[in-house]
C-alpha positions as CSV (number, residue, x, y, z in Angstrom):
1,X,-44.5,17.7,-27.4
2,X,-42.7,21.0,-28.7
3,X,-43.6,24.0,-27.1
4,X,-42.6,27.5,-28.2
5,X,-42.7,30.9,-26.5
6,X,-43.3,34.0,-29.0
7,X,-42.0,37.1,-27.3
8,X,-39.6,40.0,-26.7
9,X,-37.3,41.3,-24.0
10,X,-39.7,44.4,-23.2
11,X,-43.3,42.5,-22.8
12,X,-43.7,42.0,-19.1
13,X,-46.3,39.6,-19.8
14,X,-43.9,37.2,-21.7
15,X,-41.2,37.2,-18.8
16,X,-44.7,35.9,-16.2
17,X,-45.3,33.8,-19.4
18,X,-41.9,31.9,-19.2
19,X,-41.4,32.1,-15.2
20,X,-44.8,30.1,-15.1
21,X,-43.9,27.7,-17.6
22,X,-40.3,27.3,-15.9
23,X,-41.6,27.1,-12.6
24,X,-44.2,24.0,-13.9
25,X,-41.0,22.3,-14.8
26,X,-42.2,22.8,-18.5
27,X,-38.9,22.6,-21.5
28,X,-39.7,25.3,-24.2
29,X,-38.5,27.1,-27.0
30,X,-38.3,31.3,-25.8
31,X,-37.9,33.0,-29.8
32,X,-37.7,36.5,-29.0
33,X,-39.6,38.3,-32.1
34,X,-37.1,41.5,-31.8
35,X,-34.2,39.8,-33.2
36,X,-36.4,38.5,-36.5
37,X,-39.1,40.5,-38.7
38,X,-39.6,37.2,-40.7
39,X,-40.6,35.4,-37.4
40,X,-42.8,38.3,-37.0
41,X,-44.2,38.1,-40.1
42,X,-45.0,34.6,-40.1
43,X,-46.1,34.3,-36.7
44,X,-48.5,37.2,-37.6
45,X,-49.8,35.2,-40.6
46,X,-50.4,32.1,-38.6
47,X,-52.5,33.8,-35.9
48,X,-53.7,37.1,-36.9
49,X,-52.0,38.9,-33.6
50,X,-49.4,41.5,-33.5
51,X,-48.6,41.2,-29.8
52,X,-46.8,38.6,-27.8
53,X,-46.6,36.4,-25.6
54,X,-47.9,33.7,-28.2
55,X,-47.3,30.0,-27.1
56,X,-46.9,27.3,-29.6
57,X,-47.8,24.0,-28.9
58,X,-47.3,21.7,-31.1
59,X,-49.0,24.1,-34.1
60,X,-51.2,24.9,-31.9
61,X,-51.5,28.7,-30.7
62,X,-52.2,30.5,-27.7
63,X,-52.6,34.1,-27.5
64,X,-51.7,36.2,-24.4
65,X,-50.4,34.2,-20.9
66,X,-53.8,32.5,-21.1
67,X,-52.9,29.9,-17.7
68,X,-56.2,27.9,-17.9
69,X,-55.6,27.4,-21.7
70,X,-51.9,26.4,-21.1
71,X,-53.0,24.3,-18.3
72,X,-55.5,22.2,-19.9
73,X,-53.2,21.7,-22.9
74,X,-50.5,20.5,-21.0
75,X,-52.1,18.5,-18.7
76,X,-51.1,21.1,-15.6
77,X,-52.9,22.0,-12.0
């Protein structure tokens, strides 16, 4: 499974995002979107959203620190 975290280094919902993640001993990919307009541009293209946090799990996206979406994909309680 590859799992990528869309975000930036000011969103405070992206730092919840990846302590949550961390804390379910869950291995992923952080991209912050600051350092990279063509991540942001394709990432926009993809999904339709501006804003971060956007998960990635195996091409599948998830906008926002959705935990009951993220749960149920990854098979978490």
């Amino acid at each position: 499974m590859t799992i990528k975290v869309y975000s930036s280094p000011t969103c405070t919902w992206c730092a919840k995002l990846k302590d949550y993640l961390t804390k379910k001993g869950v291995e992923f990919e952080a991209i912050d979107v600051s350092k990279d307009r063509a991540v942001i541009k394709a990432l926009v293209e993809k999904t339709g959203q501006m804003g971060v946090p956007v998960t990635e799990i195996d091409g599948e996206y998830i906008i926002g620190f959705d935990k009951a979406k993220l749960d149920a994909k990854l098979g978490l309680k």
